[in-house]
C-alpha positions as CSV (number, residue, x, y, z in Angstrom):
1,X,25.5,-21.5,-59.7
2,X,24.6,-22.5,-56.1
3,X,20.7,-21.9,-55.1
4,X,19.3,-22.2,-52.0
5,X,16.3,-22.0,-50.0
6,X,16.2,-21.4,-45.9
7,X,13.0,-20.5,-43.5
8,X,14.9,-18.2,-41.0
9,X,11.6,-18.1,-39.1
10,X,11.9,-13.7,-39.3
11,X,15.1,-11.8,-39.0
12,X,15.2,-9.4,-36.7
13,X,11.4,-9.6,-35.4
14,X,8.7,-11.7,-34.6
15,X,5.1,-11.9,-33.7
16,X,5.2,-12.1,-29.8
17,X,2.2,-14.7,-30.3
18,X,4.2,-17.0,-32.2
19,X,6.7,-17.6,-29.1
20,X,3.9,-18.7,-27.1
21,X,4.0,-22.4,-25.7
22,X,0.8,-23.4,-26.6
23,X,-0.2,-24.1,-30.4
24,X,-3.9,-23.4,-28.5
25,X,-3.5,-20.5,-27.3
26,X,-1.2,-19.0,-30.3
27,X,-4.1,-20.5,-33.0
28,X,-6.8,-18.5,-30.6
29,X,-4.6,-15.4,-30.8
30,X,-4.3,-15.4,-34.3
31,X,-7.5,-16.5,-34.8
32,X,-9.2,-13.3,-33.3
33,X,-6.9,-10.8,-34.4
34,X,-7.1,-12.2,-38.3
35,X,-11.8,-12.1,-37.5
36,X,-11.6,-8.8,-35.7
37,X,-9.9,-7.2,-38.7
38,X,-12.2,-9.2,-41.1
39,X,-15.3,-7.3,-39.3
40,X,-13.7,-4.2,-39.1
41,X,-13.5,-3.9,-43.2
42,X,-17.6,-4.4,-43.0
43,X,-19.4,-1.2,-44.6
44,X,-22.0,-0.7,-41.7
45,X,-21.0,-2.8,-38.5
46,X,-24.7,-4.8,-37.4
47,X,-25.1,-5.2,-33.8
48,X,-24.1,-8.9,-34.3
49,X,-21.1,-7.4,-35.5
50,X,-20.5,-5.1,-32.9
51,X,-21.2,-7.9,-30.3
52,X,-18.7,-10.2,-32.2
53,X,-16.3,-7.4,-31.9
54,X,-16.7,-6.8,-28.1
55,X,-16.0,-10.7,-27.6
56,X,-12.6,-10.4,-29.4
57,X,-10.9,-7.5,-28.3
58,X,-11.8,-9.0,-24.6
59,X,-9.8,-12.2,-25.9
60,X,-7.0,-10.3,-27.6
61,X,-6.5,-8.1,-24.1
62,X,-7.8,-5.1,-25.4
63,X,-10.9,-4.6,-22.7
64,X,-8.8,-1.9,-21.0
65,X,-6.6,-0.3,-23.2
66,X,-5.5,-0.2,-27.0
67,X,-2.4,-2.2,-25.9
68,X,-2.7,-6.1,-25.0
69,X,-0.1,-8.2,-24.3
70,X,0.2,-9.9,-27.9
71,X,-2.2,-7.5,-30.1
72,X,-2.3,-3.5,-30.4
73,X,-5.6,-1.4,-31.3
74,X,-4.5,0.8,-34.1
75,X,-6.8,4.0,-34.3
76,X,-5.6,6.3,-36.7
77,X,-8.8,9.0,-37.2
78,X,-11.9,8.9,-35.0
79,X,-13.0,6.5,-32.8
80,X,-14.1,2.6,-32.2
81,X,-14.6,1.8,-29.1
82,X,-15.8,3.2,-25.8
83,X,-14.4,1.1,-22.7
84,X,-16.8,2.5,-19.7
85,X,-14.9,3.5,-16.3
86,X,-16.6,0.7,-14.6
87,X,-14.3,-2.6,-15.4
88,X,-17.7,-4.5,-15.2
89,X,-19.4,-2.8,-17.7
90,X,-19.1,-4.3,-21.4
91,X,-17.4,-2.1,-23.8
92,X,-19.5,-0.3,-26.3
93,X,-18.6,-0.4,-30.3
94,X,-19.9,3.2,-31.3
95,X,-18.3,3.5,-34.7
96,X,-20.9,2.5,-37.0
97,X,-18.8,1.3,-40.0
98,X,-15.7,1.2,-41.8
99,X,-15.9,5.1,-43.1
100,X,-16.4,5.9,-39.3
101,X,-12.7,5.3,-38.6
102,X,-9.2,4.3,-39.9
103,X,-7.2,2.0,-37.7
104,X,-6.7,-1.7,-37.5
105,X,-5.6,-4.6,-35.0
106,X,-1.6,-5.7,-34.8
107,X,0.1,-8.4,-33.6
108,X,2.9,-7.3,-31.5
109,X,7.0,-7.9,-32.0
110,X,9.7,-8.3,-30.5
111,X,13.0,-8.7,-31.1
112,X,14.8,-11.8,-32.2
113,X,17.6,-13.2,-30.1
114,X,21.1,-11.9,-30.7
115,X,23.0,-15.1,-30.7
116,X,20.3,-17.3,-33.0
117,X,20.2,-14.1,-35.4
118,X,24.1,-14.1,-35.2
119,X,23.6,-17.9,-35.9
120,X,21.5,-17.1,-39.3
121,X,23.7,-14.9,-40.5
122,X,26.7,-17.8,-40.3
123,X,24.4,-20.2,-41.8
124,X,23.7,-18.0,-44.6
125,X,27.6,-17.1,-45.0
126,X,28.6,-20.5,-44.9
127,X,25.8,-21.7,-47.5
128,X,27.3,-19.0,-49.8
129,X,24.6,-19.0,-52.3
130,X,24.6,-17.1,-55.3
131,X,20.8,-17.0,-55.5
132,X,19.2,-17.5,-52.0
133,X,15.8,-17.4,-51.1
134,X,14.7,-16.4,-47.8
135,X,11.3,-17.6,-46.3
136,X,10.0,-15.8,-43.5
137,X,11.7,-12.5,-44.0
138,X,10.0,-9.1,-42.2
139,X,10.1,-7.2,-45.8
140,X,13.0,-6.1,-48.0
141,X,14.4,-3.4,-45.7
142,X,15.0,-6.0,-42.7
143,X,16.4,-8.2,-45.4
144,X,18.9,-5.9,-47.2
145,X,19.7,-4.5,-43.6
146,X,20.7,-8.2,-42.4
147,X,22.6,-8.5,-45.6
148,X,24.7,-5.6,-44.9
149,X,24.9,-5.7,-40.8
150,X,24.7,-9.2,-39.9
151,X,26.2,-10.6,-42.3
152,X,29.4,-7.5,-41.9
153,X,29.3,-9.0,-38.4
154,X,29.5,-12.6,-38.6
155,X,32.3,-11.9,-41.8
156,X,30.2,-13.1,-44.5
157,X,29.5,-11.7,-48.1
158,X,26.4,-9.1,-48.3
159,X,24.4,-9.6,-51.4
160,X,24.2,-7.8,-53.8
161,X,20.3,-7.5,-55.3
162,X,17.6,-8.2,-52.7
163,X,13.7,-8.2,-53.1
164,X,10.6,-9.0,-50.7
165,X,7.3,-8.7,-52.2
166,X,4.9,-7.9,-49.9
167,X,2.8,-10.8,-49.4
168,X,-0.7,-11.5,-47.9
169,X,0.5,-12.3,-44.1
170,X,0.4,-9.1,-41.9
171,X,2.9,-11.3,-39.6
172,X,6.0,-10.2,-41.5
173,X,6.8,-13.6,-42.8
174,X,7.0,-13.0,-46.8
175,X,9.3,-14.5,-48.6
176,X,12.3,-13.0,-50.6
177,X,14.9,-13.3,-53.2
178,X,18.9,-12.6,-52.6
179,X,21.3,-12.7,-55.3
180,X,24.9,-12.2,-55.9
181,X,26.8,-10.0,-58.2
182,X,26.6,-11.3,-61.6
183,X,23.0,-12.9,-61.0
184,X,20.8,-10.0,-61.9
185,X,16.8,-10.2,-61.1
186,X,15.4,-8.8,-64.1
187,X,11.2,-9.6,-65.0
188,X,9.0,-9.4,-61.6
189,X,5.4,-11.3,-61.7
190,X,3.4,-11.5,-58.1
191,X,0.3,-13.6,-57.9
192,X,-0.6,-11.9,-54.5
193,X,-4.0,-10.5,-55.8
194,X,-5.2,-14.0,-56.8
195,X,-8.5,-15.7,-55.0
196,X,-9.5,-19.0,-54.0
197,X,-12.4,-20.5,-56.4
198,X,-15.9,-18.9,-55.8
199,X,-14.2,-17.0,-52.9
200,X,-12.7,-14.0,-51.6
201,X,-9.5,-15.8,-50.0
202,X,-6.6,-15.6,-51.5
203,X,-4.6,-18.2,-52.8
204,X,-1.1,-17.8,-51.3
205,X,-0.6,-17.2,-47.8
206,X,2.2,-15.2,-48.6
207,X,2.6,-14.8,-52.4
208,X,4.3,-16.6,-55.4
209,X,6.7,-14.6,-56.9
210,X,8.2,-15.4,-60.1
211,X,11.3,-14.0,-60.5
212,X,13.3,-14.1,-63.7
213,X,17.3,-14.1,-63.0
214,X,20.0,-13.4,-65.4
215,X,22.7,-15.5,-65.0
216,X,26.4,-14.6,-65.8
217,X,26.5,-17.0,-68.8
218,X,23.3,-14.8,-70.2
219,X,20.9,-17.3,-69.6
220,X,17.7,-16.6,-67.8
221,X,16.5,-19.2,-64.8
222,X,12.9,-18.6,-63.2
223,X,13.1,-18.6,-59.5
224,X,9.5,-19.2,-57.7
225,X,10.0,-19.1,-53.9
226,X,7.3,-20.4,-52.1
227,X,5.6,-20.9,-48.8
228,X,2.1,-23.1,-48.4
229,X,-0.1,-22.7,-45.6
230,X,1.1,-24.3,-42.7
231,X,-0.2,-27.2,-40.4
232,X,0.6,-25.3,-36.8
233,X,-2.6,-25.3,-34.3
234,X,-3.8,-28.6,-36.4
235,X,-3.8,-29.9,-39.6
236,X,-7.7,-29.2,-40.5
237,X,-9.3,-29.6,-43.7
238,X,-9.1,-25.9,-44.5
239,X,-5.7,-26.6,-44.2
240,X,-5.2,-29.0,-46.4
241,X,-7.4,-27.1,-49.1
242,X,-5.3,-24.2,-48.7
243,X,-2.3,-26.3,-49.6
244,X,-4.0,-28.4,-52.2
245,X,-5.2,-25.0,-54.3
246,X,-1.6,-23.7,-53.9
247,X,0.1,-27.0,-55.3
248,X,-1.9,-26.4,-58.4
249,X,-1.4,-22.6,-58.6
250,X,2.5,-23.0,-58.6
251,X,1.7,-26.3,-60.8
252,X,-0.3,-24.0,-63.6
253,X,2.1,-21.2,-63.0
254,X,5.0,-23.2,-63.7
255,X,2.9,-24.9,-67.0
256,X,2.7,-21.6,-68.1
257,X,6.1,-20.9,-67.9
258,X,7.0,-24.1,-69.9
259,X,4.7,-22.9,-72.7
260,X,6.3,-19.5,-73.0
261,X,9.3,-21.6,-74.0
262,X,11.0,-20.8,-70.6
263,X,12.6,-24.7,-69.3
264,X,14.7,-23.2,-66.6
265,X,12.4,-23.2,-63.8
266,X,13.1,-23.6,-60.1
267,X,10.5,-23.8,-57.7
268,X,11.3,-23.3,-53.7
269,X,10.6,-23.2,-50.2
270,X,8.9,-24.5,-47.4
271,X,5.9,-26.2,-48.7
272,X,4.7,-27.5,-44.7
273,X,4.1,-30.3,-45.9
274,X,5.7,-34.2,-47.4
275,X,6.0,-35.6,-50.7
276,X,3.8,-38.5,-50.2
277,X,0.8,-35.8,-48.7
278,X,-2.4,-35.3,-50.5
279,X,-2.0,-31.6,-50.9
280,X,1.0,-31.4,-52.9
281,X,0.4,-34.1,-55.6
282,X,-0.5,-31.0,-58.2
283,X,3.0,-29.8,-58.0
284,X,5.1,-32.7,-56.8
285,X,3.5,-35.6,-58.9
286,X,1.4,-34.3,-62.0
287,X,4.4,-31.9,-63.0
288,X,7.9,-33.2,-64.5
289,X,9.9,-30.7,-61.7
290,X,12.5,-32.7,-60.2
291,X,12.6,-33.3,-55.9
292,X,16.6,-32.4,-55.8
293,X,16.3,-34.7,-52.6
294,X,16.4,-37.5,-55.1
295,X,19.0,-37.0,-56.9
296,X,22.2,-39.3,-56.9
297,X,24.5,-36.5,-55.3
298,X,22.2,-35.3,-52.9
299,X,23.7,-35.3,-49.2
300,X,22.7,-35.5,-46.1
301,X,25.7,-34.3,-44.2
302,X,26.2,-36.4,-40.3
303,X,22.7,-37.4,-40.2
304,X,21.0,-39.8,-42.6
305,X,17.4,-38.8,-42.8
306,X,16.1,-35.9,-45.6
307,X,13.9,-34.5,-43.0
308,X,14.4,-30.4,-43.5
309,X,12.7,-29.6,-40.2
310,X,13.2,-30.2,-36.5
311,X,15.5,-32.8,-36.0
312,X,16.0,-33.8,-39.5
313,X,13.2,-37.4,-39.6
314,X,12.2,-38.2,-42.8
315,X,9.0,-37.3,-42.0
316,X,9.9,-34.0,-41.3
317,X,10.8,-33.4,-44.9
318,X,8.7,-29.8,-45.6
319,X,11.4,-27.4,-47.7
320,X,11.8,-28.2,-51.1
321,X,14.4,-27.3,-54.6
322,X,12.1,-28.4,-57.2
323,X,14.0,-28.2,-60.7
324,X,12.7,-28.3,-64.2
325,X,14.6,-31.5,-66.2
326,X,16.4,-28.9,-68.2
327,X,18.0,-27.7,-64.9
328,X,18.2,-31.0,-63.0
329,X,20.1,-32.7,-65.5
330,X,23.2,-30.3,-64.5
331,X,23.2,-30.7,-60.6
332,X,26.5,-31.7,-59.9
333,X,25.9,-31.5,-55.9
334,X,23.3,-31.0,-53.7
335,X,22.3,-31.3,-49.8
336,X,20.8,-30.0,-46.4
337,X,23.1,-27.7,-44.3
338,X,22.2,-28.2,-40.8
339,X,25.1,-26.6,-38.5
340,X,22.5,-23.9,-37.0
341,X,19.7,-26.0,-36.3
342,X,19.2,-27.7,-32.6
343,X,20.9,-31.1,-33.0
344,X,18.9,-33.1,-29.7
345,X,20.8,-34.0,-26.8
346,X,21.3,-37.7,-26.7
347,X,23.2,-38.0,-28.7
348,X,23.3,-34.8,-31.0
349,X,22.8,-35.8,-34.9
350,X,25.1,-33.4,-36.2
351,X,27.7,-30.8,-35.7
352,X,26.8,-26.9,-34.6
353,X,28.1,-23.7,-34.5
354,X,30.4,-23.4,-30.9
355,X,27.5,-20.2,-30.1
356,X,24.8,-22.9,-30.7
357,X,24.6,-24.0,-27.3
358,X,21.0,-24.2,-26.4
359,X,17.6,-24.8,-28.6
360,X,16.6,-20.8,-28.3
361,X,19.9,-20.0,-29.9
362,X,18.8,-22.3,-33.3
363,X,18.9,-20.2,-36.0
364,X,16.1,-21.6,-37.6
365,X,13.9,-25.1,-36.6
366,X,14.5,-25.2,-40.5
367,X,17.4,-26.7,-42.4
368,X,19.0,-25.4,-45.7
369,X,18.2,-27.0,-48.9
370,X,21.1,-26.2,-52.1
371,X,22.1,-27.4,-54.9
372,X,24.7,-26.4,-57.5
373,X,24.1,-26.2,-61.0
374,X,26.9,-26.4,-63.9
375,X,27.2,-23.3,-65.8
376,X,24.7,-23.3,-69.1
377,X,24.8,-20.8,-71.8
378,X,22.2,-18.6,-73.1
């Protein structure tokens, strides 16, 4: 059994923010839409509220029109705002609470370019998982539809059982589970719903899915794909938190799996952040899953450091294929596949696709993490 984990960084679309070249202004985007939604669920807007709204949709482009350049105004029934015909004049909030109106702010897309999507879908045929899971995907229709097109296109395998979750980011980066023939997802559990302690946050950024997958042998292996809050626009102490609560939510999750007599466990993804960091000590250090990046057979391929991010550093180490013992014990290999991620220029650190011939055409700033697992029985 081969399992992987890649952050393909969206499929076929992405937030229009996110391509900005400032982590200022993107963080400031995001920022206002993620507020001006948070005020718009409020029972009965105050005028505080309504004054806080104003100042937002003139950040997020929306004084003129429903349509900014990175956000849209999404009014389904009735009405939110009046903008006066006089550009000087301040716009006016005239709903007076959330039963006033149906509608909601949106960050924009737009399309994915051809050649780096092209470049995914080789990185994914030449990985050649049987159990793959995908971090960043739109939902499960973009993801069965890349299966089945891209993949067509590039000559690779589609899969055969694919499932998305939706998770708690309205950016349409949730992660995802793809599975061969023969490796059947079975059991379902989300933790989506969960909160932060003595809040209304939740947990995840995403979600932690547990998925329970039947192996051709008959034996069942838990599959937990996973990704933490990340440190883009500055690594501040909500951050960190964020990180920290979801370390020990996957750690107790993972416990409980243990307990139910389950010791084929395999936890996964892009965690954003190192294994000597604070925030991940729950999962990483006060657990007994294994870091496959520290097993004997675990290669690097061209370039020497375990870095899964960027240009490959060790301190760029993020992604991770965490193993119970039960499931570590039969590694036989393991590694980072790096072919469609940008290699530098002087010199490049490892080999790429031919089509890989400039940084926008990366598949992914993220490497592939695998392993493969001897067959077990039931």
């Amino acid at each position: 059994m081969k399992i992987a984990a890649f952050n393909v960084e969206n499929l076929f679309d992405r937030a229009m923010a996110l391509n900005l070249g400032s982590d200022e202004r993107i963080q400031r985007i995001l920022k206002a839409e993620a507020e001006l939604n948070a005020l718009f669920e409020e029972p009965t807007y105050s005028e505080a509220d309504k004054a806080r709204m104003v100042e937002l949709l003139g950040i997020l482009d929306l004084r003129k029109g429903d349509r900014g350049d990175f956000v849209l105004l999404r009014v389904i029934r009735g009405k939110i705002v009046k903008r006066p015909r006089d550009e000087n004049a301040p716009m006016e909030i005239i709903a007076r609470g959330r039963d006033d109106w149906i509608g909601w702010a949106e960050l924009r897309t737009e399309p994915v370019d051809e050649i780096a999507m092209l470049n995914t879908g080789r990185v994914i045929r030449d990985v050649d998982a049987d159990v793959l899971a995908v971090i960043e995907a739109e939902n499960r229709t973009a993801l069965k539809q890349f299966s089945e097109i891209v993949l067509h296109k590039v000559e690779g395998r589609p899969y055969d059982q694919i499932m998305v979750i939706d998770g708690n980011d309205d950016r349409g980066i949730d992660v995802g589970l793809m599975t061969r023939k023969g490796y059947d997802i079975g059991l379902m559990r989300s933790h989506v719903h969960e909160k932060m302690e003595g809040g209304d946050e939740p947990v995840f950024s995403r979600d932690c899915p547990e998925y329970a997958i039947t192996t051709p042998s008959g034996e069942t292996i838990w599959v937990l794909p996973n990704h933490f809050k990340s440190k883009f626009g500055g690594d501040d102490r909500n951050s960190r938190e964020k990180r920290t609560a979801q370390a020990a939510r996957v750690a107790a999750i993972y416990r409980g799996l243990v307990a139910e007599g389950q010791d084929k466990v395999i936890v996964l993804g892009d965690l954003n952040d190192t294994p000597d960091s604070a925030p991940l000590q729950a999962l990483l250090a006060q657990t007994d899953l294994k870091d496959v990046s520290k097993h004997r057979a675990f290669d690097t391929g061209e370039f020497s450091g375990k870095g899964t991010f960027g240009l490959g550093n060790d301190g760029q180490k993020i992604d991770y294929l965490l193993l119970s013992p039960a499931l570590f014990s039969r590694v036989s290999s393991a590694g980072l596949f790096r072919k469609g991620a940008w290699p530098g220029r002087r010199p490049a650190r490892w080999t790429v696709y031919p089509e890989l011939t400039a940084e926008v055409h990366a598949a992914s700033d993220h490497h592939v993490i695998w392993a493969v697992l001897e067959d077990g029985t039931a």
